[in-house]
Every structure is written in structure tokens, then in C-alpha cells.
N, C-alpha and C positions, 0 to 999 in steps of 0.2 A: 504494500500500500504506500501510497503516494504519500508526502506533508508537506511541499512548499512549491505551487503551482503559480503561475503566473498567466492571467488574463487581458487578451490584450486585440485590439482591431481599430477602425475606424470611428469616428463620434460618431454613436448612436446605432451602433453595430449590436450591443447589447451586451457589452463585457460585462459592464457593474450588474446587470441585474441577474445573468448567470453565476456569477464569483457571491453574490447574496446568496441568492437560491442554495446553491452548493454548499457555500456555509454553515447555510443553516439548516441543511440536511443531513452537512457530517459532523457539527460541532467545529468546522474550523473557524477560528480568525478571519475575519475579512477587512480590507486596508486598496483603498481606492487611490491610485495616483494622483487624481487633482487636487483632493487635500495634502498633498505635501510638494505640486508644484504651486500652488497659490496659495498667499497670505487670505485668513480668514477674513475677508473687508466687508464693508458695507455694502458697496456694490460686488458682487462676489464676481472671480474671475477672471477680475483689474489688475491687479498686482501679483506679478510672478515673484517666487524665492529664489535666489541666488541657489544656483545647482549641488554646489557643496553641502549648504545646508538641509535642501531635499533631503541628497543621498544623504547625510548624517539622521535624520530623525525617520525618514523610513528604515534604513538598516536598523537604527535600535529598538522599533514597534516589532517589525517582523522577526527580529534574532532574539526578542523576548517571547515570542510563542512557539511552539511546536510546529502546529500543524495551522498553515494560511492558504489563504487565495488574495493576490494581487490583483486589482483590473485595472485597465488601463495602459495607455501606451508610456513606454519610458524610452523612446526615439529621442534619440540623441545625446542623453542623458543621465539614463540607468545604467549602460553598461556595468558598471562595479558591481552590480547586483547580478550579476548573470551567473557566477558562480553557487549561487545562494540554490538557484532554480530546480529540480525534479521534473519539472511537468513544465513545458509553454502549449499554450493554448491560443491558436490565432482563428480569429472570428473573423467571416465574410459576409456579410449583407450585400445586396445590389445597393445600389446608389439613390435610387428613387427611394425605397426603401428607409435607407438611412436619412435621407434629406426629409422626408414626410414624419420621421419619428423626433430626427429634432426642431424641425418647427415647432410639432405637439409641445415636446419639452421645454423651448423655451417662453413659448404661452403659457404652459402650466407653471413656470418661475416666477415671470413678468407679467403678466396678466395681460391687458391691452396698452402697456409699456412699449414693446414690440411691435406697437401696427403703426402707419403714418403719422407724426405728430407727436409721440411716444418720447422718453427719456431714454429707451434702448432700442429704437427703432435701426437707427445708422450700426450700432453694438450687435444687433442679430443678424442684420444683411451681411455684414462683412464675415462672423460667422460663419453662416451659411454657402455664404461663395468658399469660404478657405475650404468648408468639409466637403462641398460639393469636386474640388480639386484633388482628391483622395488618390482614386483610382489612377488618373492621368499621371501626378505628380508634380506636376509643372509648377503646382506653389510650392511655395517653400515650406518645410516640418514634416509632420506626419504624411508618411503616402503608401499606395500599396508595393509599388518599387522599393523604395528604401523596409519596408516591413520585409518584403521577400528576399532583401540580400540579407537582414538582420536573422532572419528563421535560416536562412542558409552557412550560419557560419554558429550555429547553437549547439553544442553537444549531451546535451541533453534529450529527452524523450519530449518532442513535438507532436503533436496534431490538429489538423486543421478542420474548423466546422463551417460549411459553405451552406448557406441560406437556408439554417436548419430554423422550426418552431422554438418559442423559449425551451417548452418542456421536454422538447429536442436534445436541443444543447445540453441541457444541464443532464437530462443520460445518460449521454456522449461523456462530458467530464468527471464523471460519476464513475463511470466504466473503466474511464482510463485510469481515475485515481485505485483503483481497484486492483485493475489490474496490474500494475508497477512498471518496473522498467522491463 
């Protein structure tokens, strides 16, 4: 059996709410990257952490438990933790898919903050274009290019879930944690 798995794809691919699920299916830990690349702000989001200090306070939450799930992408950044890993877990949505799930999400954040006229109106669009550059690559950070040479150079036990149901995936990771290396 598996204890230190890492979840990870594009926004709104479905990492956090698999690495939940799973969680709290097996009793592990769960520890989401965006709280530890943003400062907790009032506008949440706004304020990225200096990288050092990320990696310093995720490695002491995670190497304080046993057994966790990770979600979230750590592009660019986490490498140091790569050793830490058992299990990677890369999530695939279509595009439409993800771009329809985070709209939802950040309406159900901002309310109608988000539409014309809004205080996070210009904040979601730009959003949304950067996630919508995923696949392509062409923007800069997260892509599925740079995820694919990242899972190509991991020595660890990978697997990939491609446009699986939630109750799907969490199966899937369920199975894999099961079954081991």
C-alpha cells in the first residue's frame, strides 16, 4: 500500500476534489498546493509566496504525517519534493470541460463579482484565458507539455486518469494506492 501520493493536472481538472475524496476514504492527510503557493489575503489568490518558503512549510505539513494526498500542480517549483512521492497521479479533462467547471467555480467564490462591472471581473477573464492555454502551452506556467516532460523524467509509480467520472477517478487512485508499487 501506497502513503505519499501526489495529485496533480490542469485548473479544474478535478485534482482537489479526488485527493478529498480519497482522503477521506482512506484516513489520509490531505494538503492542497494553493495554500502554500498563496498568502492567505483578503482577496484570495493575489499574493504568491516566495518559492523557498512554499517548499519549506509544505515539506514540514507533509513529513509530519504518514500517509497524504497532495493536489495540485507544483510546475516549476516543487521539484525538491519529488523524492518525497510513491504514487503521481496526472489528471486529464478536455478543455471545455475544465473551462465550464471553472467558471462555475469562480461564481460560486465571487458571486456576481465576476460578470461585467464586477470587482473581479478583468481577475477571472485573464484566469480563464491563462487555463484555457493549458493544452496548447503557448502561455507561460502550467501546460500539458511541460506536465508531460515533468511525468517523463519521475521514477516513481505514475498513472494517468483521462476524462474519467469523479467516482471514477477516485477508484482509479484507490486501486493504485492498493495496489503498490
Amino acid at each position: 500500500m501506497l502513503h505519499r501520493i501526489h495529485i496533480f493536472g490542469a485548473s479544474g481538472s478535478g485534482t482537489t476534489s479526488i485527493a478529498k475524496a480519497v482522503s477521506e476514504a482512506l484516513g489520509y492527510a490531505h494538503f492542497d498546493s494553493d495554500n502554500y503557493f498563496w498568502y492567505p489575503t483578503e482577496v484570495p489568490f493575489t499574493e504568491a509566496r516566495p518559492v523557498e518558503e512554499r517548499l519549506q512549510l509544505m515539506h514540514r505539513d507533509i513529513t509530519m504525517q504518514g500517509k497524504w494526498l497532495l493536489s495540485g500542480s507544483l510546475d516549476g517549483w516543487g521539484d525538491p519534493l519529488i523524492p518525497l512521492f510513491e504514487l503521481v497521479v496526472f489528471v486529464y479533462v478536455p478543455q471545455e470541460i475544465r473551462i465550464e467547471r471553472l467558471i462555475k467555480r469562480e461564481h460560486e467564490r465571487y458571486g456576481s463579482e465576476v460578470f461585467p462591472g464586477g470587482n473581479r471581473y478583468e481577475a477571472t477573464n485573464v484566469f480563464i484565458e491563462w487555463a484555457k492555454g493549458y493544452d496548447s502551452g503557448l502561455l507561460t506556467g502550467r501546460s500539458l507539455p511541460r506536465h508531460e516532460m515533468w511525468i517523463a523524467e519521475l521514477d516513481c509509480k505514475v498513472i494517468s486518469i483521462v476524462n474519467h467520472t469523479l467516482e471514477e477517478s477516485i477508484n482509479t487512485v484507490i486501486a493504485a494506492i492498493y495496489e503498490g508499487c
